[in-house]
C-alpha positions in Angstrom: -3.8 23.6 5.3 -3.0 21.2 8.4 -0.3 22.3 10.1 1.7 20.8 13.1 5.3 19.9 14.2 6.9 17.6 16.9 6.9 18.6 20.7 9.8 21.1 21.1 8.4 22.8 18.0 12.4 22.5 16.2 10.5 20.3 13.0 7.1 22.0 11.6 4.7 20.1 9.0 2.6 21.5 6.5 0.4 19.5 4.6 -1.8 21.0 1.8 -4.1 18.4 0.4 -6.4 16.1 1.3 -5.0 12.5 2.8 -5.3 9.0 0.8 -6.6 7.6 3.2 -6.9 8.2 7.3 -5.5 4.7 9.2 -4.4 2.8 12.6 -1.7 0.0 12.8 -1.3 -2.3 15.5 2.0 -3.5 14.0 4.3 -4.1 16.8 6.8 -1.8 14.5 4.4 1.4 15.1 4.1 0.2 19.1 8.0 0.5 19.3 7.7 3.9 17.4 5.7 5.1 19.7 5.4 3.9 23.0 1.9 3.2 22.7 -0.7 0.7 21.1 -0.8 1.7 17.7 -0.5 4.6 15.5 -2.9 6.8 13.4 -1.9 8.5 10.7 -2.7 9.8 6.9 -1.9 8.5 3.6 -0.7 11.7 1.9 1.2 12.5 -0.9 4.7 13.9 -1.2 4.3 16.7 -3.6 1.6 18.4 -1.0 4.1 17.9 2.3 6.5 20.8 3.4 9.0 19.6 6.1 11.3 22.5 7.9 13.5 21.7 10.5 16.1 18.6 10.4 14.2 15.4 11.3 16.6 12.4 12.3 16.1 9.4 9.7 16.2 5.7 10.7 16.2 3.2 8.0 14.4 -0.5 9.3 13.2 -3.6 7.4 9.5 -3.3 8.3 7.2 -6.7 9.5 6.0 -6.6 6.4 9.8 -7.1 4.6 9.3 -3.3 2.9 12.2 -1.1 3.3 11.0 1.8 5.9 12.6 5.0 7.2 11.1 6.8 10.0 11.7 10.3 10.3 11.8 11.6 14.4 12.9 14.9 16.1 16.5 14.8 16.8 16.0 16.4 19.7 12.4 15.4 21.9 11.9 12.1 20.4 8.8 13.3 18.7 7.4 9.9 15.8 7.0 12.7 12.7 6.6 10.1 9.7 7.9 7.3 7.5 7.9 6.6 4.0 8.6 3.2 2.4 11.9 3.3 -0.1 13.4 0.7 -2.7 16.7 -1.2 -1.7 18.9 2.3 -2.5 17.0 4.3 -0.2 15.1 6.6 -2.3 11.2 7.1 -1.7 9.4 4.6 -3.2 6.0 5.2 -3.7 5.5 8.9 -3.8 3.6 8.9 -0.2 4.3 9.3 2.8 3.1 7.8 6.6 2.2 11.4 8.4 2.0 10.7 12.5 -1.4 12.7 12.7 -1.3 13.1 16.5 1.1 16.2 15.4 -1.1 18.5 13.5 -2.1 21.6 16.2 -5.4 21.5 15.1 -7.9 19.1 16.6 -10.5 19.7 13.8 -7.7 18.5 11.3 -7.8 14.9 13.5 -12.0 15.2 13.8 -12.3 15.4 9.8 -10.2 12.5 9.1 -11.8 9.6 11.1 -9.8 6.3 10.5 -11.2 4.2 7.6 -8.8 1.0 7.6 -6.8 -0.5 10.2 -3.9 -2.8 9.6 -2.4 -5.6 11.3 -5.3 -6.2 13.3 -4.1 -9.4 14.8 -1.7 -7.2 17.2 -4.7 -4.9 18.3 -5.6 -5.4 22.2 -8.3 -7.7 22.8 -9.8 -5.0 25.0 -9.9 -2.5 22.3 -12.7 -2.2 19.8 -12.6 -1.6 15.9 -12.7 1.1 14.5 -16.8 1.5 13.4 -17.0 1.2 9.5 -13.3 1.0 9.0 -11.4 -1.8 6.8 -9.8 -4.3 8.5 -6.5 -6.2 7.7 -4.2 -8.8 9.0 -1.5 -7.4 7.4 -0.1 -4.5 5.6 -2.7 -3.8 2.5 -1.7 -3.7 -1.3 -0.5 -0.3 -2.2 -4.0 0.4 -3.3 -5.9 0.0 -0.6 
């Protein structure tokens, strides 16, 4: 089981299976999330996440026109996940966006090297691809 949680430790994540699918996004979306160039995360499935805590959730049209909410710590700020959801709010899809830079263990990150990265056009020029991994322009079809 990874386990991790956002920097003052209020939200904790546990996450019992194995993700979809490890990925990067240059999206300029996930740079605004974050304060950085891009975010990695896992693909993973509802029914094997375990949220405690009360993470704050903002609702946002993302580049790609999908209805997005992004779940953060109310209180440091801490990027936990998102989840794409239909017009009414509700999860759409039955996964979920996990921020991996929370899980405690770095062996969780290590195992999970990223195998696709999406919007590729908004990666820095100075930054290479990711060896092996998929590549993009845009957000992928759900079964990517």
């Amino acid at each position: 089981m990874a386990v991790g949680g956002c920097f003052c430790g209020n939200v904790r994540v546990e996450y019992s299976g194995q993700p979809i699918k490890a990925a990067l996004c240059h999206c300029i979306d996930c740079r605004k999330l974050t304060g950085t160039l891009f975010t990695y995360s896992f693909i993973v499935k509802n029914t094997d996440l375990k949220v405690t805590g009360s993470p704050k959730e903002v609702p946002k049209t993302a580049d790609s026109g999908n209805y997005i909410k992004n779940y953060f710590c109310p209180d440091c700020g801490t990027p936990l996940y998102g989840m794409r959801v239909n017009s009414d709010g509700a999860a759409a899809d039955g996964v979920t966006v996990l921020r991996a830079g929370i899980f405690d263990d770095l062996e969780v990150l290590n195992e999970h090297k990223a195998e696709l990265e999406i919007y590729v056009d908004g990666r820095v020029n100075w930054l290479t691809a990711v060896e092996g991994a998929d590549e993009c322009v845009g957000m992928p079809p759900p079964s990517s």
